[in-house]
MIRO-923175 format. One record per residue (C-alpha): chain; residue in three letters; z, x, y. Coordinates in nm, 3 decimals, always signed. Last residue first. Layout:
% MIRO-923175
+------+------+---------+---------+---------+
: unit : code :      zz :      xx :      yy :
+------+------+---------+---------+---------+
:    A :  ALA :       Z :       X :       Y :
...
+------+------+---------+---------+---------+
END
This chain:
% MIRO-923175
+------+------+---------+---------+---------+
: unit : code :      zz :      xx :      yy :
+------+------+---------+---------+---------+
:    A :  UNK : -12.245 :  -3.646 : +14.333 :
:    A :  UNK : -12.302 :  -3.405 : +14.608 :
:    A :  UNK : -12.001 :  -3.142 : +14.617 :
:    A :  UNK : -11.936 :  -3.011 : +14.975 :
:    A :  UNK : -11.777 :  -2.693 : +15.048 :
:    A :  UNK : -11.575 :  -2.585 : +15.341 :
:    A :  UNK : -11.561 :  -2.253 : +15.541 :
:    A :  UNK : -11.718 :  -2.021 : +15.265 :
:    A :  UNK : -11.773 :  -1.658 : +15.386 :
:    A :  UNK : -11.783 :  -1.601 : +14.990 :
:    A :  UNK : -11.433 :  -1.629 : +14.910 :
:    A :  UNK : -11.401 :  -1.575 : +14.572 :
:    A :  UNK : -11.192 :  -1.884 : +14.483 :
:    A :  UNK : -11.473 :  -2.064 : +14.679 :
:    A :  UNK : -11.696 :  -1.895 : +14.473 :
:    A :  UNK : -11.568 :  -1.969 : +14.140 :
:    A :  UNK : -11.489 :  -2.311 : +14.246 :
:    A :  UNK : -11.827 :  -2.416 : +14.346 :
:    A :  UNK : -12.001 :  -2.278 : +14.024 :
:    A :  UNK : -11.749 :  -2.470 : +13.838 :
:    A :  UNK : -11.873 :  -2.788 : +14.006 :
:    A :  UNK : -12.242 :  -2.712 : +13.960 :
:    A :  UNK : -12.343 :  -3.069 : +13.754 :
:    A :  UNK : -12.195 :  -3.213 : +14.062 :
:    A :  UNK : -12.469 :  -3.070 : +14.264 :
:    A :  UNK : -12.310 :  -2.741 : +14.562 :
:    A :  UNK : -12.319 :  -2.767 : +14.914 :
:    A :  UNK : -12.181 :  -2.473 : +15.132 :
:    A :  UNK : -12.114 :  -2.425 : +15.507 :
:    A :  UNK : -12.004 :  -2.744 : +15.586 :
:    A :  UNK : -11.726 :  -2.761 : +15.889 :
:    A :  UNK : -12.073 :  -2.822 : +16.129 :
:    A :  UNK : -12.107 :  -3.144 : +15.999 :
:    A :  UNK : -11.778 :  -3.250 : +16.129 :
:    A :  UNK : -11.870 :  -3.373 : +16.511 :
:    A :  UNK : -11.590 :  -3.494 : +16.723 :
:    A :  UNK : -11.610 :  -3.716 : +17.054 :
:    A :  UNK : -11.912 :  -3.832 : +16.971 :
:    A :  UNK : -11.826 :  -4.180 : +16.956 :
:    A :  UNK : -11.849 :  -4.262 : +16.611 :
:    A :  UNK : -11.669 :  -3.958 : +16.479 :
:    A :  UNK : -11.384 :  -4.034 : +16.701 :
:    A :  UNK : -11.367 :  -4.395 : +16.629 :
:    A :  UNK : -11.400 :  -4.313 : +16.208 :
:    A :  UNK : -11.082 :  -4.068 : +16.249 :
:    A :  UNK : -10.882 :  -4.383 : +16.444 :
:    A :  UNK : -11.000 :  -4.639 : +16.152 :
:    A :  UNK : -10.885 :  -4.393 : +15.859 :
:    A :  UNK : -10.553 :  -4.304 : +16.039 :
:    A :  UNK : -10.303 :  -4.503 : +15.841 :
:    A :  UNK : -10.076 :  -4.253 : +15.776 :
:    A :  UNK : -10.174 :  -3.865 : +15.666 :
:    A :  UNK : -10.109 :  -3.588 : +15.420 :
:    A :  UNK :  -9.710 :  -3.441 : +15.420 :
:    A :  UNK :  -9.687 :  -3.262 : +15.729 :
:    A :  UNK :  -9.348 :  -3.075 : +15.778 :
:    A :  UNK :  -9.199 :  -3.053 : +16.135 :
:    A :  UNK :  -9.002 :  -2.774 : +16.300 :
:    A :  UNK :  -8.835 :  -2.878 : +16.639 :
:    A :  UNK :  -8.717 :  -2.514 : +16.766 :
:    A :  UNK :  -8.436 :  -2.545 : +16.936 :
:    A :  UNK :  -8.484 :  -2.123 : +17.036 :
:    A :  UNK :  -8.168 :  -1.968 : +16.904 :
:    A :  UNK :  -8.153 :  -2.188 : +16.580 :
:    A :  UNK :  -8.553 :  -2.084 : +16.507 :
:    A :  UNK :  -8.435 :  -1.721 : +16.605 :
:    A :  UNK :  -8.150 :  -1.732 : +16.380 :
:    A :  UNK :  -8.262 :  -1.887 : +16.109 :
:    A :  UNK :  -8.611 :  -1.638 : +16.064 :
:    A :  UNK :  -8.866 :  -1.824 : +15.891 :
:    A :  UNK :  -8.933 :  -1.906 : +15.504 :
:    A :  UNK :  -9.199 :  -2.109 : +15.315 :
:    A :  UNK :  -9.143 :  -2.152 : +14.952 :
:    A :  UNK :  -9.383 :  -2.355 : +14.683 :
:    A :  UNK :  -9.549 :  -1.996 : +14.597 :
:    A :  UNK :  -9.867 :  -2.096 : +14.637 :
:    A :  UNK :  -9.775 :  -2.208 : +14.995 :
:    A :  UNK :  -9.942 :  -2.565 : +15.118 :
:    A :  UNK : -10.042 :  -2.513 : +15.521 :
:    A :  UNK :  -9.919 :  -2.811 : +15.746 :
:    A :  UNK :  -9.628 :  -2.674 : +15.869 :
:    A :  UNK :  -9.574 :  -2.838 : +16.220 :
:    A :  UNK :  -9.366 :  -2.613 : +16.501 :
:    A :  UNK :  -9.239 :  -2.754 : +16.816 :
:    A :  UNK :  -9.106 :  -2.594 : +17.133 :
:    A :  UNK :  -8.759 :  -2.599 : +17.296 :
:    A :  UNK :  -8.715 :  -2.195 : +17.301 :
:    A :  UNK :  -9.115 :  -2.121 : +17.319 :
:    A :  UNK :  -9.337 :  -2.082 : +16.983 :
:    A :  UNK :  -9.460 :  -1.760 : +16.871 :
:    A :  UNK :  -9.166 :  -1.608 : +16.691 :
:    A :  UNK :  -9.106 :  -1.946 : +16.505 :
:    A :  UNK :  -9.472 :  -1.968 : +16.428 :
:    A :  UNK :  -9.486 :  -1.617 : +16.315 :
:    A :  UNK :  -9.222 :  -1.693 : +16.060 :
:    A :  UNK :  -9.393 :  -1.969 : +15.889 :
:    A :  UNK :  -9.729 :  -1.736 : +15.896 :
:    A :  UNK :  -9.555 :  -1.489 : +15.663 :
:    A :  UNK :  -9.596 :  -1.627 : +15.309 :
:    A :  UNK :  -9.927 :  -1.823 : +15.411 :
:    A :  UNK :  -9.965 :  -2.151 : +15.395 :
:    A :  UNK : -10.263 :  -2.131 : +15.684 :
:    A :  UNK : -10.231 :  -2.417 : +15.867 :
:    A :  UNK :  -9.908 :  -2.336 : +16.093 :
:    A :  UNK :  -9.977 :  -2.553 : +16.418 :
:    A :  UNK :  -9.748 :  -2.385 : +16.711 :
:    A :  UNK :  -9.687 :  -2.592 : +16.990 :
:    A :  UNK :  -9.590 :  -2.467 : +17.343 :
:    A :  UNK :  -9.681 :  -2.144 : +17.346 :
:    A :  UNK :  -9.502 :  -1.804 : +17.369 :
:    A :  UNK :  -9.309 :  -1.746 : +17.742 :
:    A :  UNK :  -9.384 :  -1.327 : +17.694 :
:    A :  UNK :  -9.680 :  -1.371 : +17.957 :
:    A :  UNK :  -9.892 :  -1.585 : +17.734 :
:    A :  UNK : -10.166 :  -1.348 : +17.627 :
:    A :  UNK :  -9.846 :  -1.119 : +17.550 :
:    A :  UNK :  -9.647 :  -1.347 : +17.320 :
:    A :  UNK :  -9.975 :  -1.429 : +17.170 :
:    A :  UNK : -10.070 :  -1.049 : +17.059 :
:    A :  UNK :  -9.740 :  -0.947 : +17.008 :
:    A :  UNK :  -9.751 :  -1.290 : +16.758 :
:    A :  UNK : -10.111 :  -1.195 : +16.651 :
:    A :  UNK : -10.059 :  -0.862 : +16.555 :
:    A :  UNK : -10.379 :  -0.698 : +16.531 :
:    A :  UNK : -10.691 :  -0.600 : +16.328 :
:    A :  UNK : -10.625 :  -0.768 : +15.998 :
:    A :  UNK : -10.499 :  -1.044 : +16.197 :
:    A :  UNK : -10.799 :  -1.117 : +16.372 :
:    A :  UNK : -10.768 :  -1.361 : +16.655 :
:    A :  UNK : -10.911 :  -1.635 : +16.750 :
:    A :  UNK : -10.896 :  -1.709 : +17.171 :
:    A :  UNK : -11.010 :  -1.982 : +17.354 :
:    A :  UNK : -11.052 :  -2.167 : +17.043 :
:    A :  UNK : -11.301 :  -2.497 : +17.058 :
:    A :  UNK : -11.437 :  -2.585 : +16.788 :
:    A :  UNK : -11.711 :  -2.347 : +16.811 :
:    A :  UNK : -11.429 :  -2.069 : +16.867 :
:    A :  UNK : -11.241 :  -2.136 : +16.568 :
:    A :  UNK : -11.587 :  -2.132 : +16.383 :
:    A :  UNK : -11.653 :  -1.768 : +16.477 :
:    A :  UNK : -11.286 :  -1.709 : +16.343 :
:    A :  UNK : -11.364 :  -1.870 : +16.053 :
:    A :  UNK : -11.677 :  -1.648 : +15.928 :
:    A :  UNK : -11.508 :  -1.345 : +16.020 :
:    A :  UNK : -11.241 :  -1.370 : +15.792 :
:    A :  UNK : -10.851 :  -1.285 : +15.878 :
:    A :  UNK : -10.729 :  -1.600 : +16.078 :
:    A :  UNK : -10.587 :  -1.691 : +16.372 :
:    A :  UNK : -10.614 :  -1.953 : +16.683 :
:    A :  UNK : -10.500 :  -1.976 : +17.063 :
:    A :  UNK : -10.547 :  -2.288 : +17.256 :
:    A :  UNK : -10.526 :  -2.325 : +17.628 :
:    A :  UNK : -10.465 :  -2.599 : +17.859 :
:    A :  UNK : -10.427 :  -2.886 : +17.585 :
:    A :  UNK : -10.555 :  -3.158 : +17.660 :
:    A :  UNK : -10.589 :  -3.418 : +17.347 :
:    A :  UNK : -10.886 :  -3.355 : +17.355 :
:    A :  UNK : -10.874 :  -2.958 : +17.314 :
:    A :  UNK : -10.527 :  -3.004 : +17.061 :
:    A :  UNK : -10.800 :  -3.213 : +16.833 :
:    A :  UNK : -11.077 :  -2.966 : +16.846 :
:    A :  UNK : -10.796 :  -2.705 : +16.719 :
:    A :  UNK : -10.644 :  -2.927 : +16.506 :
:    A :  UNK : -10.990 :  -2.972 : +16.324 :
:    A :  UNK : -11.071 :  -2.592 : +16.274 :
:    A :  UNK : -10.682 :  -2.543 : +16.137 :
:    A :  UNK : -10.747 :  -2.875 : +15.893 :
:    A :  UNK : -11.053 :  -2.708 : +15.730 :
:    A :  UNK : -10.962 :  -2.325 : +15.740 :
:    A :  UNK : -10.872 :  -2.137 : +16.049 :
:    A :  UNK : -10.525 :  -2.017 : +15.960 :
:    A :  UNK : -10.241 :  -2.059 : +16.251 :
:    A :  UNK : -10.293 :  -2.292 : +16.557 :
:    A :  UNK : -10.127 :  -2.197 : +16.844 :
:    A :  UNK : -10.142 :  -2.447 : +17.144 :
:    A :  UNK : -10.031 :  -2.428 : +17.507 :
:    A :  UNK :  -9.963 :  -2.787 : +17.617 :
:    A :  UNK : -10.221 :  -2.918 : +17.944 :
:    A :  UNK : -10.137 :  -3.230 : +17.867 :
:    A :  UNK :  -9.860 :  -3.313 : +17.620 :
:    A :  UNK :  -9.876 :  -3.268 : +17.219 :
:    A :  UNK :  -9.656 :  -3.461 : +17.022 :
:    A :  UNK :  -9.656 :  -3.215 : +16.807 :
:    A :  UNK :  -9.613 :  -3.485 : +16.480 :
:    A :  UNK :  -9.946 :  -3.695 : +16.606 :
:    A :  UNK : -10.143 :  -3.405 : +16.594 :
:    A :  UNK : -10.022 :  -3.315 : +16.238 :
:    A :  UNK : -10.136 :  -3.692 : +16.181 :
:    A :  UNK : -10.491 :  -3.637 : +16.346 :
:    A :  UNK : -10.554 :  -3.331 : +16.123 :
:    A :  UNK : -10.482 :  -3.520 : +15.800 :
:    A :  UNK : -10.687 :  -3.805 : +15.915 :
:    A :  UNK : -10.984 :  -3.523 : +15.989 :
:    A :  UNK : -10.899 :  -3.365 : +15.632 :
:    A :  UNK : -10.959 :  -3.768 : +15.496 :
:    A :  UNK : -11.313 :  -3.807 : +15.762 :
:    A :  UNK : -11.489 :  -3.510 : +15.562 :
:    A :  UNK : -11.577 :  -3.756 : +15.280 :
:    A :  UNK : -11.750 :  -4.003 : +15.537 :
:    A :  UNK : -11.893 :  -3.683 : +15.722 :
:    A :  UNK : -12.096 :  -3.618 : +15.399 :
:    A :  UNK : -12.166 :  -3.952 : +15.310 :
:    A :  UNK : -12.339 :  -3.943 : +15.614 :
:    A :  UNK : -12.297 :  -4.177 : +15.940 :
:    A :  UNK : -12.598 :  -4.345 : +16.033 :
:    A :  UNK : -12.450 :  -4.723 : +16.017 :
:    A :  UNK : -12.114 :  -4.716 : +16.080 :
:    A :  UNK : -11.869 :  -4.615 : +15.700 :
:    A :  UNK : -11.681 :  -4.905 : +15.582 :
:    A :  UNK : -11.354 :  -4.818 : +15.454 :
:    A :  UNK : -11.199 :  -4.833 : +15.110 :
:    A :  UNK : -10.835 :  -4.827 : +15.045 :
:    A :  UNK : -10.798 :  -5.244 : +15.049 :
:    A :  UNK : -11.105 :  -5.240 : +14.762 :
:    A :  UNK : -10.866 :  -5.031 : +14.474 :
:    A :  UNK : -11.023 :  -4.780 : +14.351 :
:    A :  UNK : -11.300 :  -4.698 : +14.014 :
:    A :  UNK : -11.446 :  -4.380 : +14.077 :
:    A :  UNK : -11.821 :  -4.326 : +13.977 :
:    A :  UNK : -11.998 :  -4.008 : +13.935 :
:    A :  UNK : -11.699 :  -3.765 : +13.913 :
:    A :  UNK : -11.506 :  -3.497 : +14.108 :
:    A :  UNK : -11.337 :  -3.829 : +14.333 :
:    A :  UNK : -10.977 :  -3.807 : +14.190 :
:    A :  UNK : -10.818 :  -3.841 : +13.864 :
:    A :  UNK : -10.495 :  -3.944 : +13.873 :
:    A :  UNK : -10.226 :  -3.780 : +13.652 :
:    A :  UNK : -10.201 :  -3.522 : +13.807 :
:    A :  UNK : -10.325 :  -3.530 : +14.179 :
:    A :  UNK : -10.689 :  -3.564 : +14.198 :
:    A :  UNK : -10.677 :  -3.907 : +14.397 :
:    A :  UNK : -10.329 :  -3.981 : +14.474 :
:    A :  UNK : -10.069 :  -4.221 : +14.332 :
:    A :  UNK :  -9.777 :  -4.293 : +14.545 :
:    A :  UNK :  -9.441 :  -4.390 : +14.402 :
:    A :  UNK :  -9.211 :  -4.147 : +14.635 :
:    A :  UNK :  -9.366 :  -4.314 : +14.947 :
:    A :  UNK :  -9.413 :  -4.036 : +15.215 :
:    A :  UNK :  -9.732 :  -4.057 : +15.281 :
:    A :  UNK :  -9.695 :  -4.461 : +15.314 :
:    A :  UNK :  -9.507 :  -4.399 : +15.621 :
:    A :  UNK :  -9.542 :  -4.727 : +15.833 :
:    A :  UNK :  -9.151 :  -4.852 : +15.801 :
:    A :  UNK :  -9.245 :  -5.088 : +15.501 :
:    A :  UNK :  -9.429 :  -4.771 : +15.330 :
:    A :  UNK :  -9.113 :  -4.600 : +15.316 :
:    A :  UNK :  -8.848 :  -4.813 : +15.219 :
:    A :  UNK :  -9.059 :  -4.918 : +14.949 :
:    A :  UNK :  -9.287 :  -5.218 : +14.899 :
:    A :  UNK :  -9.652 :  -5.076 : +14.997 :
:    A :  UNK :  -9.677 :  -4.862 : +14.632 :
:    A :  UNK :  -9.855 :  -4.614 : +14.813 :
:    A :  UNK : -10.239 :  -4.527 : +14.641 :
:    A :  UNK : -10.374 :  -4.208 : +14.834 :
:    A :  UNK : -10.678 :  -4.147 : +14.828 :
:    A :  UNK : -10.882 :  -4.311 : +15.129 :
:    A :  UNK : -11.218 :  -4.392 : +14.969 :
:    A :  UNK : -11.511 :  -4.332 : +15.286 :
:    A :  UNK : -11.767 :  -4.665 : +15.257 :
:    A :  UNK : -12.129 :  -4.714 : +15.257 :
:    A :  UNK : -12.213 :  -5.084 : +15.151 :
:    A :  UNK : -12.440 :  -5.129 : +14.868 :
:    A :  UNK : -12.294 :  -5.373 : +14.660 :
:    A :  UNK : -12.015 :  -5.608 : +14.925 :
:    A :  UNK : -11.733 :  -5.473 : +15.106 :
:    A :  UNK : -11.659 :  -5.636 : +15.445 :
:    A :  UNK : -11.271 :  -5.594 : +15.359 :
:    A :  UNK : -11.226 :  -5.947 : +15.514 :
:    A :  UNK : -11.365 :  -6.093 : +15.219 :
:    A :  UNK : -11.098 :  -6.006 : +15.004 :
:    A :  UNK : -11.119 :  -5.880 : +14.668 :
:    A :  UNK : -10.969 :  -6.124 : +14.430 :
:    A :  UNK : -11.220 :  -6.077 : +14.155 :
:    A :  UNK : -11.345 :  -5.684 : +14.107 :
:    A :  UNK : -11.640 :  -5.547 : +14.308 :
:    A :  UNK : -11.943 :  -5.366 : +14.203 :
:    A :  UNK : -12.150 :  -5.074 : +14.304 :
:    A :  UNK : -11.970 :  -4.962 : +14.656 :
:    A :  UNK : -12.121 :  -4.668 : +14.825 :
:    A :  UNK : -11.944 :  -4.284 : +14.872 :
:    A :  UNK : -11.754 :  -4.118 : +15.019 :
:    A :  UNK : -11.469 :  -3.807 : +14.920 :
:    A :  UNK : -11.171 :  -3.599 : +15.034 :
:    A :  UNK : -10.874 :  -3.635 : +14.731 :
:    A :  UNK : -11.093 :  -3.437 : +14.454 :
:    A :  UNK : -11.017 :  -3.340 : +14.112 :
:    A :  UNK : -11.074 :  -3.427 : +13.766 :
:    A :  UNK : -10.730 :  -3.377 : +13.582 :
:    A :  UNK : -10.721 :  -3.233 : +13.188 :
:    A :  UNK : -10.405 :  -3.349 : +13.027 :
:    A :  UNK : -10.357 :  -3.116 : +12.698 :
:    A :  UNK : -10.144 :  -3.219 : +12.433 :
:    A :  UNK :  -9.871 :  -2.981 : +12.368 :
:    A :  UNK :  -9.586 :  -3.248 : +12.468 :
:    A :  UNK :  -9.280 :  -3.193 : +12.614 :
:    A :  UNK :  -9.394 :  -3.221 : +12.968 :
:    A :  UNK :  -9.797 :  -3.249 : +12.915 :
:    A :  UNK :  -9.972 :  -2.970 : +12.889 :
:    A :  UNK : -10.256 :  -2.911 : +13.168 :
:    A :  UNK : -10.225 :  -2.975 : +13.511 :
:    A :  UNK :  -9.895 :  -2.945 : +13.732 :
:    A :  UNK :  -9.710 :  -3.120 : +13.989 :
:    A :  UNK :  -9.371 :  -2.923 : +13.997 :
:    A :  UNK :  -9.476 :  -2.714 : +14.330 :
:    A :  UNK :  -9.865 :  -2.748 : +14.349 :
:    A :  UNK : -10.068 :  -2.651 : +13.988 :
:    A :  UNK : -10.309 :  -2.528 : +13.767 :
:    A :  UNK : -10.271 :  -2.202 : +13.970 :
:    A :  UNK : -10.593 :  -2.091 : +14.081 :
:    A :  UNK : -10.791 :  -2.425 : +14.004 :
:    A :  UNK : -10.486 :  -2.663 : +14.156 :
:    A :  UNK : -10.488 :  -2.422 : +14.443 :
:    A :  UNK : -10.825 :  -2.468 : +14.503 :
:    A :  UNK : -10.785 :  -2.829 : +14.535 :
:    A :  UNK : -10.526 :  -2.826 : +14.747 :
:    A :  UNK : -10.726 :  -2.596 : +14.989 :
:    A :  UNK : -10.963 :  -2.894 : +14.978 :
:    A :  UNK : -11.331 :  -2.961 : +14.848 :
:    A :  UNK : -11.571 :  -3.245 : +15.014 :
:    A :  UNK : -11.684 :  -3.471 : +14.764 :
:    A :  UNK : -12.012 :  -3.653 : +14.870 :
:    A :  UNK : -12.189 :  -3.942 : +14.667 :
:    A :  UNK : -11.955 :  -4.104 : +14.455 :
:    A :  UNK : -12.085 :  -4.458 : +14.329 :
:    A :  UNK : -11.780 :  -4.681 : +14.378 :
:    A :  UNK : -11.694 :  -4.935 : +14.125 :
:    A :  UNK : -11.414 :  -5.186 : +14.384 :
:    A :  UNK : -11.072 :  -5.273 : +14.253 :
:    A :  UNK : -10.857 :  -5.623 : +14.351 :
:    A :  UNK : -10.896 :  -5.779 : +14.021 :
:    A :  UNK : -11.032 :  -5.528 : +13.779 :
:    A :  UNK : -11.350 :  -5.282 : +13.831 :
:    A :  UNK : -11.545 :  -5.199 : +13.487 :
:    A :  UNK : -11.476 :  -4.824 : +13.409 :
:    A :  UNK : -11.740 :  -4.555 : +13.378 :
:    A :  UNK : -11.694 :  -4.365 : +13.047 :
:    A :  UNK : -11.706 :  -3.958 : +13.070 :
:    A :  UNK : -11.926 :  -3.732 : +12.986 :
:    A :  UNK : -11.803 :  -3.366 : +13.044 :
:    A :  UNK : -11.813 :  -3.043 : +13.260 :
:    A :  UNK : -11.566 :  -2.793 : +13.250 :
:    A :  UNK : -11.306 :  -2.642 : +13.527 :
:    A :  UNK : -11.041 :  -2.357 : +13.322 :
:    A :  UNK : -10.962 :  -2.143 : +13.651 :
:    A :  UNK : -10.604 :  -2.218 : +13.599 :
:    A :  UNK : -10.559 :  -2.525 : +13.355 :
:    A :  UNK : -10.824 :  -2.804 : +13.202 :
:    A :  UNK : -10.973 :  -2.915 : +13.520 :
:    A :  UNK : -11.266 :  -3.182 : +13.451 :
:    A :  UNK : -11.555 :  -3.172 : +13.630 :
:    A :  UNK : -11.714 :  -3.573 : +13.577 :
:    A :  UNK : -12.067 :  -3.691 : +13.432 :
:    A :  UNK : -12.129 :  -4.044 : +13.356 :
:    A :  UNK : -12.112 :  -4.274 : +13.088 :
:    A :  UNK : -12.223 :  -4.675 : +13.057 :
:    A :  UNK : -12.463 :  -4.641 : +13.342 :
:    A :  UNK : -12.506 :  -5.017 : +13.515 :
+------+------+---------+---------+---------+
END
């Protein structure tokens, strides 16, 4: 086995470099995985703007001027290398197998994560959050229990791509979407593309998307938009309100994280409705208007990641009932990481990029 390996280190905003790092030797309970596929998130990109999310930040330490450089990357596959003692055999890990890496670490003895909501434990470590490195490296060392077997056939690619699915399922989960539902989904990046093919089988009568690039409004129809709408071009709550005789929809799904597109929701959905905000604001606000959200009963719902969803995401990829591969419109080597960011930061007509490890 390699002693070193390469990683893409983030340093502060728009500071990504390339180093040699050690590979670890997996403890009790920890599997070596070889990273193959990293798939890159609008967190991520917002940790390369803005060297940060909220108060989680990279760079100098609190009080400190020593600098903590994170590797990034929460969406990633790859195959095991070596296993730790204690690992179960029930896991059905052994060298070789193909496996997606769910990232987040919950402490499983809180409040929290004893009701079933380990994305909301307060002592959860997650893959390319400071100070845990995530999957922007050769090898990742992770514990066994958060590794999942991938079916024969499926990529490494879709294995990566199956987190931003389980984060798609769980906003699903918090509409509580009915048959034949009205659905606006707001900003058609990653997770907007996937709540829209979600809200179609989960039955949804008619599903309305937005976004201001070309390039993802194509893609919100392939998924299965009956409607995307430029917003460069027109108002998409007048817009809405009108496709929908004046009623608004049923469900809003706010993806984009936007300053404005919290507010839209409110004015789009119907008095009684529900709105989830799933979109990450650089500014670490989101705002609406009180009185209208008060007026209406709106139900407005934060998503915050994903629950244990790995097993449902990998059904629905297995039997055809969701394809990913099409969400790819860029692949970039490790050893090109910075190249990735720069033009994903730039735009580019870039829907999702995938780093191959």
């Amino acid at each position: 086995m390699v002693d070193v390996m390469n990683a893409a280190r983030l340093y502060g905003a728009r500071d990504m470099r390339l180093e040699q790092l050690p590979v670890t030797t997996p403890g009790p309970g920890m599997a070596l995985v070889k990273v193959r596929a990293i798939s890159v998130c609008g967190s991520d990109l917002h940790y390369y703007r803005e060297a940060g999310i909220g108060d989680s930040r990279v760079g100098a330490a609190a009080g400190s001027s020593k600098i903590e450089p994170l590797v990034l990357g929460h969406e990633l596959a790859g195959e095991v290398v070596a296993l730790g003692s204690d690992v179960p055999g029930a896991h059905g890990l052994h060298p070789g197998t193909a496996v997606a890496v769910d990232p987040a670490i919950a402490c499983n003895a809180c409040e929290h994560c004893l009701a079933g909501h380990p994305n909301i434990c307060p002592n959860v470590r997650f893959a390319g959050t400071p100070p845990t490195d995530g999957g922007l490296q050769e090898y990742l060392t992770w514990p066994a229990h958060l590794l999942y077997p991938l079916p024969a056939g499926m990529s490494h690619e879709t294995g990566a791509l199956l987190e931003p699915l389980g984060v798609g399922i769980h906003a699903l989960d918090l509409a509580k979407l009915r048959l034949a539902d009205t659905v606006a989904v707001l900003g058609a990046g990653t997770i907007g593309l996937l709540a829209i093919r979600l809200a179609r089988l989960s039955g949804a009568a008619r599903v309305f998307a937005t976004d201001l690039l070309p390039a993802r409004l194509a893609a919100a129809r392939a998924f299965g938009a009956h409607d995307a709408l430029d917003v460069s071009r027109e108002d998409p709550v007048r817009a809405i309100r009108a496709l929908t005789g004046r009623r608004g929809v049923d469900v809003v799904i706010e993806c984009a994280g936007a300053e404005q597109t919290p507010g839209q929701a409110v004015e789009l959905v119907r008095p009684g409705g529900t709105v989830v905000l799933v979109g990450i604001p650089s500014d670490d606000r989101t705002a609406f208007p009180a009185s209208q959200a008060r007026r209406k009963g709106v139900t407005i719902k934060l998503a915050r990641r994903m629950k244990h969803v790995y097993h449902r995401a990998i059904a629905l990829v297995e039997a055809g009932m969701i394809d990913l591969s099409p969400l790819v419109t860029h692949r970039f080597p490790l050893t090109k990481t910075p190249d990735a960011f720069a033009a994903l930061d730039r735009g580019d007509g870039i829907v999702k990029v995938v780093v191959e490890a």
